[in-house]
Residue frames as qw, qx, qy, qz and C-alpha x, y, z in Angstrom:
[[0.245, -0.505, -0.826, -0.055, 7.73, -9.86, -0.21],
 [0.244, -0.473, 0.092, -0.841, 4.91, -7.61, 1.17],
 [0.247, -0.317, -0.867, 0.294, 3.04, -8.20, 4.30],
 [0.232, -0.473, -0.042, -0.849, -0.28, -6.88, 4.99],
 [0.238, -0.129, 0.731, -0.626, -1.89, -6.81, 8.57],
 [0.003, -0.397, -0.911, 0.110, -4.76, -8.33, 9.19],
 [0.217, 0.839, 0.414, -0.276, -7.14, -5.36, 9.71],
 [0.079, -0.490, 0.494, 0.714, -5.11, -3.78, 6.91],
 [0.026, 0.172, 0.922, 0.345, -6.59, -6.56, 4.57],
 [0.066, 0.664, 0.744, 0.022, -10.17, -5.80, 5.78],
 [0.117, 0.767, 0.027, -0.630, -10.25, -1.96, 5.23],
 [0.063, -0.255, 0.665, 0.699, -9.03, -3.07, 1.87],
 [0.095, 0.386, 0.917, 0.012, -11.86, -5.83, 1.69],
 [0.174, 0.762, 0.485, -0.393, -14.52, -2.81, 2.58],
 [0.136, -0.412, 0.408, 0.804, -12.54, -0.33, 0.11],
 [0.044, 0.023, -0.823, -0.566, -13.10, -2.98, -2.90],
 [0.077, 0.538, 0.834, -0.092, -16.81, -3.88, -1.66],
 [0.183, 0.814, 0.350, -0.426, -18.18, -0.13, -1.36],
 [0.095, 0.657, -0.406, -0.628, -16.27, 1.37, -4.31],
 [0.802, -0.044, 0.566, -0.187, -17.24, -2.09, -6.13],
 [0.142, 0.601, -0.780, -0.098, -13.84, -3.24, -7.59],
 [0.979, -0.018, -0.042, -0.196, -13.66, -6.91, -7.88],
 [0.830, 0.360, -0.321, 0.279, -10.00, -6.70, -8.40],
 [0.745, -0.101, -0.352, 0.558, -7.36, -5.26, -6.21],
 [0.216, -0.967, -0.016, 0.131, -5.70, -2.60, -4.55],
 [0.472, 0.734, -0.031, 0.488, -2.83, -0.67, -6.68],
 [0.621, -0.762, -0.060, 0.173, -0.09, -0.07, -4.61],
 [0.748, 0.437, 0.077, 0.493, 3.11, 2.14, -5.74],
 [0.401, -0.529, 0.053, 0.746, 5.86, 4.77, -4.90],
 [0.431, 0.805, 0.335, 0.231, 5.97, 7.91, -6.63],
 [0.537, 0.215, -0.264, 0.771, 8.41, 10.58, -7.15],
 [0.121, -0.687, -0.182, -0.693, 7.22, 13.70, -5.10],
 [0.749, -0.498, -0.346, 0.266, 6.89, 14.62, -1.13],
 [0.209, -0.947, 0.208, -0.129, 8.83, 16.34, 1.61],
 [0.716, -0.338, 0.577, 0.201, 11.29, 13.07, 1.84],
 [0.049, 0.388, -0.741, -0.547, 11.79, 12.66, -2.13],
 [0.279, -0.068, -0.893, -0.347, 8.98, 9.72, -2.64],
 [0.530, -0.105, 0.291, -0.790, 5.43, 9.30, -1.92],
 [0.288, 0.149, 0.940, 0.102, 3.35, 6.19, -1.23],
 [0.525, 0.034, -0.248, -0.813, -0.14, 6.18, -4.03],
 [0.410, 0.158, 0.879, -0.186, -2.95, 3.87, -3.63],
 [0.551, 0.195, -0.305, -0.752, -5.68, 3.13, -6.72],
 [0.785, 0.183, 0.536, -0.250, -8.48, 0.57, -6.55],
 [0.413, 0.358, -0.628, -0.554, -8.14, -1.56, -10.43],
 [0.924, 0.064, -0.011, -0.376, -10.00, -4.39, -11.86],
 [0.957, 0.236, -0.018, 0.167, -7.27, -6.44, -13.05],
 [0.316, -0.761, 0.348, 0.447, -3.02, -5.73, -12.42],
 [0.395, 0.753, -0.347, -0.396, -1.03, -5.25, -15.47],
 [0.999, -0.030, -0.037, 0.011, 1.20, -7.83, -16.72],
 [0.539, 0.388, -0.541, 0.516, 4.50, -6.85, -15.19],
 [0.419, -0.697, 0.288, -0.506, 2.91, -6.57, -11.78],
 [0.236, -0.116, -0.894, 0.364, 3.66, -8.69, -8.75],
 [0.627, -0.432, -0.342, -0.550, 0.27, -9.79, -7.79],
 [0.003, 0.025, -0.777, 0.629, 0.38, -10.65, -3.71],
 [0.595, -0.459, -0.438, -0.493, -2.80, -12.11, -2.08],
 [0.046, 0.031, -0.723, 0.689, -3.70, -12.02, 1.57],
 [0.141, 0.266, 0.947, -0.113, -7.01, -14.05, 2.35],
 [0.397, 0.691, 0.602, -0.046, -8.80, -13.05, -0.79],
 [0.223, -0.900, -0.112, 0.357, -7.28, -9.77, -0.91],
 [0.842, 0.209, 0.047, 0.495, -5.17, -8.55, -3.92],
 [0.202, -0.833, 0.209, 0.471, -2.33, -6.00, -3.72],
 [0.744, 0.486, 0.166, 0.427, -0.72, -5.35, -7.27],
 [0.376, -0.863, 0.093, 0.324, 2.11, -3.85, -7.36],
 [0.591, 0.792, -0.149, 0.029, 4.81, -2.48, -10.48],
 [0.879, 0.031, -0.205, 0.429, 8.16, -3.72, -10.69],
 [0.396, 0.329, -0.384, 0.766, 9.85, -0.38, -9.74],
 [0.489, -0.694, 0.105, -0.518, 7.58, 0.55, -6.95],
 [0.966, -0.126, -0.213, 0.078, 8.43, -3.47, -5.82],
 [0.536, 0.388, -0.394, 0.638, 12.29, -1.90, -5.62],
 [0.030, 0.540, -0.185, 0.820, 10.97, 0.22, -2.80],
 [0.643, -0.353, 0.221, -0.642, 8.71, -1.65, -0.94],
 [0.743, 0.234, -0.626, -0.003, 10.16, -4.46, -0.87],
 [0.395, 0.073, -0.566, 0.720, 10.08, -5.90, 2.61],
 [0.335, -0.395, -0.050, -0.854, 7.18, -3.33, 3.62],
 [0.081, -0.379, -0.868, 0.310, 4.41, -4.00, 6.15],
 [0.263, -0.348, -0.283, -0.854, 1.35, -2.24, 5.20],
 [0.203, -0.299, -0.831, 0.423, -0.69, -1.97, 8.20],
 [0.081, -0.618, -0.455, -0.636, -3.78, 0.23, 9.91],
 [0.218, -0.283, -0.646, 0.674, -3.88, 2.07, 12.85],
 [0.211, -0.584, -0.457, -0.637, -7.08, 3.48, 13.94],
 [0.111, -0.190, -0.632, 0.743, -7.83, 5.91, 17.25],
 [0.059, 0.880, 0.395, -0.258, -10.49, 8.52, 18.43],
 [0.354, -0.562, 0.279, 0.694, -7.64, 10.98, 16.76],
 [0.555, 0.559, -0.450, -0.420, -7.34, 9.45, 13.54],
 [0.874, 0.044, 0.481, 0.050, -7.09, 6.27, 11.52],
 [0.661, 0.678, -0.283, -0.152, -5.38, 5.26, 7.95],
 [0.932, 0.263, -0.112, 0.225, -2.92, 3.10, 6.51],
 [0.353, -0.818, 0.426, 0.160, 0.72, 3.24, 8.06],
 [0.872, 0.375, -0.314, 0.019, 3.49, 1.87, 6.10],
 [0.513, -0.721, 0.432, 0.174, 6.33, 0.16, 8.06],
 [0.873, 0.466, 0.046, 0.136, 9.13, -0.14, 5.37],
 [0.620, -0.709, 0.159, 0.295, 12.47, -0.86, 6.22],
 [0.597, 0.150, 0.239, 0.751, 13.92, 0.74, 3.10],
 [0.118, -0.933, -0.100, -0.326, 12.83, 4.16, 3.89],
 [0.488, -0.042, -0.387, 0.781, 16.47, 5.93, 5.49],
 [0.053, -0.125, -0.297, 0.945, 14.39, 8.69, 6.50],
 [0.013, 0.405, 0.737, 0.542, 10.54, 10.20, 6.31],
 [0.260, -0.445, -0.050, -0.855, 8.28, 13.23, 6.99],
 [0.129, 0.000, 0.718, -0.683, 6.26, 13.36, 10.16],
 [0.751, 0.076, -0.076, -0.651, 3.08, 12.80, 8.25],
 [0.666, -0.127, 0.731, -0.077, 4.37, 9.21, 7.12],
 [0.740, 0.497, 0.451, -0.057, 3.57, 9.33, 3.70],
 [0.607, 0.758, -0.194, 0.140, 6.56, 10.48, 2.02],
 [0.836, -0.386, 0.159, 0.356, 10.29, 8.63, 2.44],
 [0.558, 0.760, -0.308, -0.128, 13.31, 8.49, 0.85]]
């Protein structure tokens, strides 16, 4: 399973409205990074038909069976200061990951 936060969900929510997507948010692991793997996001109308489709109140997240290997377990959350803001992933199959956050292994 995936869990997204609450104000995770609505930065999606505003994503899909202003980029107007009806369907979801594309969520997957790629090879590449300072850690070996990188997270990718992509707005899509519709998820494929080997995704795992997750909803969170209204909200889809589609997601490919081998990214699923990786994020399994995840929390996909948002943290937002005077500093900076963006998606944080908290995913407790990352053994290690860059100081940016956005690349594990």
């Amino acid at each position: 399973m995936i869990q997204v936060s609450p104000l995770a969900i609505e930065k999606i929510r505003v994503l899909l409205q202003k980029n107007n997507v009806s369907g979801g948010l594309r969520l997957g692991v790629v090879g590449g990074g300072c850690s070996g793997l990188t997270y990718k996001f992509k707005l899509e109308s519709e998820p494929r038909s080997t995704d795992r489709v997750f909803e969170f109140d209204g909200v889809k997240l589609f997601v490919d069976p081998k990214s699923y290997e990786h994020l399994a377990g995840m929390t996909l959350d948002y943290h937002q200061s005077l500093m900076e803001s963006g998606f944080v992933f908290k995913n407790p199959n990352a053994q290690h990951s860059c100081s940016c956050g956005k690349s594990f292994g």
